[in-house]
C-alpha positions as CSV (number, residue, x, y, z in Angstrom):
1,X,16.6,-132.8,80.9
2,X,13.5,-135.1,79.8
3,X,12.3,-134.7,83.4
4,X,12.5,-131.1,83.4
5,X,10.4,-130.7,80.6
6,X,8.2,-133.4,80.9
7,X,7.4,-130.8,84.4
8,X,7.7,-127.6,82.9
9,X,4.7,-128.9,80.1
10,X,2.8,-130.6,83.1
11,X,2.7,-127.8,84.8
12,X,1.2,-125.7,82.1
13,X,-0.7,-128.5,81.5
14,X,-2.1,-128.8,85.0
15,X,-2.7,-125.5,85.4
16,X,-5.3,-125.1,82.5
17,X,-7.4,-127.9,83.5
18,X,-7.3,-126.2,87.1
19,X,-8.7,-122.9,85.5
20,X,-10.9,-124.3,83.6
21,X,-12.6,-127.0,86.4
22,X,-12.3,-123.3,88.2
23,X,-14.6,-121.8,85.6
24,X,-16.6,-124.1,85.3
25,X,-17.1,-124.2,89.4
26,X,-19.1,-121.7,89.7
27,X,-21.8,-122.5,87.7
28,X,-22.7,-125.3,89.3
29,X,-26.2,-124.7,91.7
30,X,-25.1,-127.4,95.1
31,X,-23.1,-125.7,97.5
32,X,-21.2,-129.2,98.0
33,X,-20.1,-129.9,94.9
34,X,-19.5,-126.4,94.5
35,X,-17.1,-126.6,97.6
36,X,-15.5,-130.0,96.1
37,X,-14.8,-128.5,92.9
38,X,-13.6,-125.4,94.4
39,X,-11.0,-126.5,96.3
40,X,-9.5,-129.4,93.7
41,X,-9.3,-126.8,91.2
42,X,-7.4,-124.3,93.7
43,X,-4.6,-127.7,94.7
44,X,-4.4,-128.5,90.8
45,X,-3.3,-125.3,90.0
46,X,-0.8,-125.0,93.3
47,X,0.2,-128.3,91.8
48,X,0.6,-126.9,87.8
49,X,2.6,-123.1,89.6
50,X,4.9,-125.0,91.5
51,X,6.1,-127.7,88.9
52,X,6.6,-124.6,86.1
53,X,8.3,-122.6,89.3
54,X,10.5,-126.0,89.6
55,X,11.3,-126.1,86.0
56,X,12.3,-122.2,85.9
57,X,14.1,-122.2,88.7
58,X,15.8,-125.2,87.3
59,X,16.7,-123.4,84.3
60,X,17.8,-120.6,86.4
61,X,20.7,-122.7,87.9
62,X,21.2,-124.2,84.8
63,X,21.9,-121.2,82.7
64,X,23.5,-119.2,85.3
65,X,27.2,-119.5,85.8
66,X,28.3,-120.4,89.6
67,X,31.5,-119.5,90.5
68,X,34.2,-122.8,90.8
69,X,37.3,-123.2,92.8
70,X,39.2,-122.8,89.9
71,X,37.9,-119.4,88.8
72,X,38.4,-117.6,91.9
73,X,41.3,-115.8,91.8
74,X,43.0,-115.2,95.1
């Protein structure tokens, strides 16, 4: 459970610094490091979305009830 939320806050986490070094991207005047910063910040936030995606859909299966063999009634 330490894991899951240790990614759930990484993810939000993650995802800030991504927007913000987003931001902050376009202000900068060289095409180059414009590109650089560009495209880190876009994979940092993919990064941040798909660990908080992992840690809802975790919860998901957590919370939800599956069926067993036992409750199945024939």
């Amino acid at each position: 459970m330490i894991k899951l939320i240790l990614a759930g806050l990484g993810g939000v986490i993650i995802t800030y610094i991504g927007v913000c070094h987003l931001m902050t991207s376009y202000e900068v005047n060289n095409p180059h490091v414009f590109i650089m910063y560009f495209f880190s910040s876009s994979f940092m936030i993919l990064v941040g979305l798909t660990l908080m995606a992992y840690f809802i859909c975790h919860l998901w299966s957590i919370f939800t009830k599956h069926p067993n063999i036992s409750t199945i009634k024939d």
